[in-house]
N, C-alpha and C positions, 0 to 999 in steps of 0.2 A: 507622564508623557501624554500631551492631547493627541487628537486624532492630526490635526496637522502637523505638528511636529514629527507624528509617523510616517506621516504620505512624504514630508519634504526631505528625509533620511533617505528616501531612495529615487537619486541621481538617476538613475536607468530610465526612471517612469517621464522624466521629460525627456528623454532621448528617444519615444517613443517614434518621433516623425522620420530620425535618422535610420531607425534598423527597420523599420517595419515595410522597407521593399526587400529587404535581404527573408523576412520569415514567409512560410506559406501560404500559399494561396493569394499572393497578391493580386493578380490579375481580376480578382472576384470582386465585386463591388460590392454584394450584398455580404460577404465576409468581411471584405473594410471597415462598411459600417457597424456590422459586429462588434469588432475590436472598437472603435471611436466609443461605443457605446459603452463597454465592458470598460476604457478608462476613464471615461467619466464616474461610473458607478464604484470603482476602487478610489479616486479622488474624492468620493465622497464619503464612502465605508471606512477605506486607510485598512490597515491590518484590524485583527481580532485582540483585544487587550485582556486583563484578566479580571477586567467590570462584566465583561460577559459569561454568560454561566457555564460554557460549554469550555470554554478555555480559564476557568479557575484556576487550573492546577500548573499551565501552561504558558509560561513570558515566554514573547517573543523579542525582547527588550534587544537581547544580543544581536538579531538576527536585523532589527531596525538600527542598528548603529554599524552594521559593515556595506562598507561603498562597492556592490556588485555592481557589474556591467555585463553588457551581453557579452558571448564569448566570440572569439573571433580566432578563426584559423585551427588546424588541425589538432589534436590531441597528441600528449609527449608519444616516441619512441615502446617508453619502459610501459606508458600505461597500455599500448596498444598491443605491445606483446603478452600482458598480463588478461586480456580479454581474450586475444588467441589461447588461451590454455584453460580460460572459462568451459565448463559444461562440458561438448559432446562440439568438437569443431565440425564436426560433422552431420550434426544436425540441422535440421533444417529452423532457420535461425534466424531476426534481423539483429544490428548491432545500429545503437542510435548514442552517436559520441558527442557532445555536446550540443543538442538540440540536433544535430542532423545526422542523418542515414548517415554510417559507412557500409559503403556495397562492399570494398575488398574483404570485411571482416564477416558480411551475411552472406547467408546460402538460403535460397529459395527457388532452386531448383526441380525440386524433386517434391514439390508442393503437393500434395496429393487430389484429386480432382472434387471437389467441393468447397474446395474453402481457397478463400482469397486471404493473403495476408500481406499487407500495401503498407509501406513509411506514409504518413497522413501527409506530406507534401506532393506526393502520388493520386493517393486515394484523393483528395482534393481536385482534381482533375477527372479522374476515372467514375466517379461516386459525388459526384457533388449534390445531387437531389438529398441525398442520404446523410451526408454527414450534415447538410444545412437541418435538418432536422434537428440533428444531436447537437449542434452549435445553441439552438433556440431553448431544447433541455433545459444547458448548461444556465443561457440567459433568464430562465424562471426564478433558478435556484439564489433569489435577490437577500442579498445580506452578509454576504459572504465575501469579505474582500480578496482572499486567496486566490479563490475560485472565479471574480471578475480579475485580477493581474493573468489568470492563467487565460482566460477568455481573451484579456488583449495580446498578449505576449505569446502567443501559443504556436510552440516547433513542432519539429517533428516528433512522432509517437507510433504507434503502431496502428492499425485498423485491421481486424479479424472478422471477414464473414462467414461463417458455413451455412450451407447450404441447405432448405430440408431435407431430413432423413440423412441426412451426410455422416458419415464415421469417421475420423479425422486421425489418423496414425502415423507416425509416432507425436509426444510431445513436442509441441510446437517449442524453439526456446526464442527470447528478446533477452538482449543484453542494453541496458541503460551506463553510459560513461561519464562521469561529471571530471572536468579537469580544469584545477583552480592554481594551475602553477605561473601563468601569467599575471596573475590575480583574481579577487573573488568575482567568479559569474555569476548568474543565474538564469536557473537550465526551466523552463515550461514547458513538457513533452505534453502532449494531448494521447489518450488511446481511448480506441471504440470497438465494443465486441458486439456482432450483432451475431445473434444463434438464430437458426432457423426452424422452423418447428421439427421435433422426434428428432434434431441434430445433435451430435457428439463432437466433444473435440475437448484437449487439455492442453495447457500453457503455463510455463515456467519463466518468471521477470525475475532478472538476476540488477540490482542495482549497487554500482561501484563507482570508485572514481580515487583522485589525489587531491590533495588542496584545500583550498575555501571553496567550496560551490556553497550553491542553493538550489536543489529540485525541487520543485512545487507541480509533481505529475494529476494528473485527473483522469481516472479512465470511468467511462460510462458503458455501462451492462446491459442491453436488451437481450433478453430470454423466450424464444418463442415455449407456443405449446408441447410439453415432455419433451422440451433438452435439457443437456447434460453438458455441463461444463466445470471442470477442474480447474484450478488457477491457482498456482503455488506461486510464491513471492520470498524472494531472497533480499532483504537490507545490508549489505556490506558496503555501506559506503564508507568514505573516508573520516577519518574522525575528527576533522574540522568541519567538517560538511553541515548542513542544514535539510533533511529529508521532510516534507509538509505534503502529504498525500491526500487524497478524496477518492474513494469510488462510491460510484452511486448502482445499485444492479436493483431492475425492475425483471422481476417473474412474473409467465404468464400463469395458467393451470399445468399443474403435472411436469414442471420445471422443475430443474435438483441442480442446485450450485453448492460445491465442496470447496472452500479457499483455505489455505496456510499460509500464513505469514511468519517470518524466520526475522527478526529482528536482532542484530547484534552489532552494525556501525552507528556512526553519524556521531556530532555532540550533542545537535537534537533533532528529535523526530517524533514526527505524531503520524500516526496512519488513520484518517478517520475512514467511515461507512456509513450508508445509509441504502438500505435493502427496502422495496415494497412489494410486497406479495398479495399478488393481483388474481388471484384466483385460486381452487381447492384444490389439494392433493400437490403444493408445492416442498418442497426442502429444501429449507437453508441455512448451511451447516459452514459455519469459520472456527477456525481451530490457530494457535499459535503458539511460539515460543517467544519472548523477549529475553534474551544474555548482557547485563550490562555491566560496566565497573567504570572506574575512576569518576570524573563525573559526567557521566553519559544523565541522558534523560530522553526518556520512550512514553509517547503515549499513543494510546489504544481508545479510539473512542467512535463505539456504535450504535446505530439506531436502527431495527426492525419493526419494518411498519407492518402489521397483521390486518388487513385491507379484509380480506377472504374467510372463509369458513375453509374448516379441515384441510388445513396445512401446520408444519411443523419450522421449528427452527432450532439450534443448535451453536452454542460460543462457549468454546473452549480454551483458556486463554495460561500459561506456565512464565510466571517469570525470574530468574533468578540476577539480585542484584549484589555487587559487591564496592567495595571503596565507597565513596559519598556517591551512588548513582540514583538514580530517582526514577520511578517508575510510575502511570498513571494508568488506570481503565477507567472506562467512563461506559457501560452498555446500558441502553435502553427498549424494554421491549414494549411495545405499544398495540393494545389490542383492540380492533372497531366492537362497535355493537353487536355487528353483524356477523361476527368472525369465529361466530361459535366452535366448538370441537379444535381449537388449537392448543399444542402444543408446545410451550416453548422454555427452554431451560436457557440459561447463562453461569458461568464459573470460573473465577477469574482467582488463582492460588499464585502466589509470591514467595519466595524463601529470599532473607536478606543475609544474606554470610557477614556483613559487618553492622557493627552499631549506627554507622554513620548514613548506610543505605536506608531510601524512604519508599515508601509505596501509598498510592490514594489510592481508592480504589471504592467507584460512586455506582453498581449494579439498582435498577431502575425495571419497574412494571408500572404499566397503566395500562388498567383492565377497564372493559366495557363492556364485556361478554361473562355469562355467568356459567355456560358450559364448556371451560377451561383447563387443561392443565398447563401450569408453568410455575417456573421456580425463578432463583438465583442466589448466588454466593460467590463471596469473596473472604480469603483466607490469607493470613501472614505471618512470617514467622521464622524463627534460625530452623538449623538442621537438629532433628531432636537425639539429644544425651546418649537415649540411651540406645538408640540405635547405632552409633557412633563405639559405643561402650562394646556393644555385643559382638561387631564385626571385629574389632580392637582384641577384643579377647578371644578369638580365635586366629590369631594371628596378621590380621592386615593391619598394615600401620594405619598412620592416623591421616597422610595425605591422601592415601589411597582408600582410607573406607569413606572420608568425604565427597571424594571424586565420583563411588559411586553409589552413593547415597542423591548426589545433585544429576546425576546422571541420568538413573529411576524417575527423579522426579521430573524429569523434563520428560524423557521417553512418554508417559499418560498422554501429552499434547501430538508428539510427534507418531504416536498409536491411532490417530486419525487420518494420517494419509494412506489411502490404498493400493498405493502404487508402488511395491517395494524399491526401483531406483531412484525412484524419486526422496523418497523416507533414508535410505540410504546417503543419499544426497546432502540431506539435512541431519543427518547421526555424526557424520564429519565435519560439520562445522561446528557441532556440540563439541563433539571430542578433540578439536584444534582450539576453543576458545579455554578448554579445561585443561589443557597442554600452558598453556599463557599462564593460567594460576598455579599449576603445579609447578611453574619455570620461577 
């Protein structure tokens, strides 16, 4: 399939002139031409194919052959009661239901005083110096067709500032809603975190939905000097669904980002990353679980850019796949000249419960610095004999010394969150996807 062949699969991308007073920020001129700009550069990139290296492992073949459109009009009944009983309704929350704010289902009320957290059709108004910044980011990052559709098509999403020195309590939560039961949409949330120096704060993205969608979310990361930012990520979407994610997170000095990502919906999804660590004494630590089966397919693909001297980094990645599902990692650590005394590890382990389950898994250094430590590894493999054997002969049957034999082995990823509700959080959808196998 050429490149035009891919651009002309999606019917939506000339419907650009019709929806695009209905998305944000219209009013803004210098935003309009953003977008004009950002479709042109997608009608000339087209999607990512599997000639290019970074998506070897990754067709997007199915996802160019279904006729989405924007979505229009409220989300079902069933799915909106399903979001109500999401999380902590009580928490302080937004809910973003196909491309736009629902206020009925967010609470940001009791926001605590340092930190703003705006639906970006708001913050677009309130913020607009600031987010044109991160619009122009987005516009560097040339080559990327994804990431120009999101550029022009781009909804609502969240924008999080805290402020300096700010401590930000409790977990902030966003809930993302894909609803493809009128037929398939496609959802382009935009989110912006902007930390302020010696600021705290933590944030939990729960993404679901019904139907055919396609989310193609982008959230971009600024880190001032010694913040802290937490950011767990739930994938539960629908299993018709299409999940294509980007964060990009820039560290300044003395910045610490912890992320978790919980991967178990969609039929496919890739979550990429590309982190740059811009000065000494940062850490940057992603950890995750992917659960798949039938034929789902997940991929994982990062890049750490090591800019600076004496900083660390950390990728800890558990997948376990069953039926014909397929799993992909792709981590690259990349170190400057300059960037002596770094640290950095990556480890990407897989157990495949059926013969028919695949795993790639492409772990990556490029060193330029000769006072180094850094690793990486990736491992695969069924659940072993005779561990199976031993728990067996002490009397657990055979379902149950599997379940928690797979169980162990995911907990190592899920032993990175330090947040016990939140880790708790995530041990329950371990223990409801291993309820499925055992049924």
């Amino acid at each position: 399939m050429t490149k035009r062949q891919i651009t002309a699969d999606f019917p939506f991308v000339d419907a650009f002139d019709a929806v695009q007073a209905n998305l944000p920020g219209a009013p803004l001129d210098w935003l309009q031409t953003a977008r004009r700009d950002a479709l042109a550069r997608f009608r000339d990139q087209a999607l990512p194919n599997r000639r290019v290296e970074a998506w070897k492992y990754t067709d997007l073949g199915a996802l160019a052959k279904t006729d989405f459109a924007a979505p229009e009009g409220p989300i079902s009944d069933a799915l909106t009661a399903r979001i109500a009983k999401t999380g902590d309704p009580d928490a302080i929350r937004l809910v973003i239901a196909n491309g736009r704010l629902d206020s009925t289902l967010s609470n940001t009320a009791d926001l605590p005083a340092g930190a703003h957290l705006l639906p970006m059709s708001v913050a677009l108004g309130s913020h607009a110096d600031l987010l044109q910044d991160h619009v122009a980011r987005v516009t560097a990052l040339d080559g990327d067709g994804l990431l120009a559709l999101n550029a022009a098509f781009m909804m609502d999403g969240y924008v999080l500032i805290v402020d300096d020195a700010a401590t930000i309590e409790p977990t902030i939560e966003v809930v993302f809603a894909g609803d493809g039961g009128q037929g398939p949409v496609a959802l382009h949330p935009r989110n912006v975190i902007v930390m302020g120096q010696g600021s705290t704060a933590a944030i939990i993205e729960t993404h679901l939905g019904d139907g055919v969608y396609w989310t193609n979310p982008l959230t971009d990361v600024v880190m001032g000097e010694d913040a802290n930012l937490r950011r767990y990520k739930v994938q539960q979407d629908a299993p018709a669904a299409f999940h294509l994610a980007h964060d990009q997170v820039s560290l300044a000095t003395g910045a610490h980002y912890q992320g978790f990502l919980g991967a178990f919906g969609a039929k496919l999804a890739r979550q990429s990353m590309t982190a740059g660590i811009n000065g000494s004494g940062v850490a940057f630590d992603v950890a995750g679980a992917y659960l798949l089966r039938d034929a789902q397919h997940n991929d994982i693909t990062t890049v750490v850019d090591h800019a600076a001297a004496g900083s660390t980094s950390k990728q800890i990645f558990k997948g376990v796949l069953d039926d014909a599902a397929r799993g992909v990692f792709q981590g690259k650590v990349a170190v400057h000249k300059d960037a002596q005394k770094t640290d950095a590890h990556q480890l990407n382990n897989a157990l495949l419960l059926s013969d028919k389950a695949e795993i790639d898994a492409k772990p990556e250094l490029e060193i330029y610095a000769d006072d180094v430590k850094c690793a990486h590894g990736a491992t695969a493999g069924d659940l072993d004999e005779n561990e199976l054997f031993y728990l067996q002969a002490r009397g657990i049957d055979a379902a149950d010394a599997r379940r928690l034999l797979v169980s162990a082995f995911v907990k190592a990823a899920l032993d990175e969150i330090d947040r016990a509700p939140i880790r708790a959080r995530f041990e329950s959808l371990v223990d409801t996807w291993l309820d499925r196998a055992d049924g």
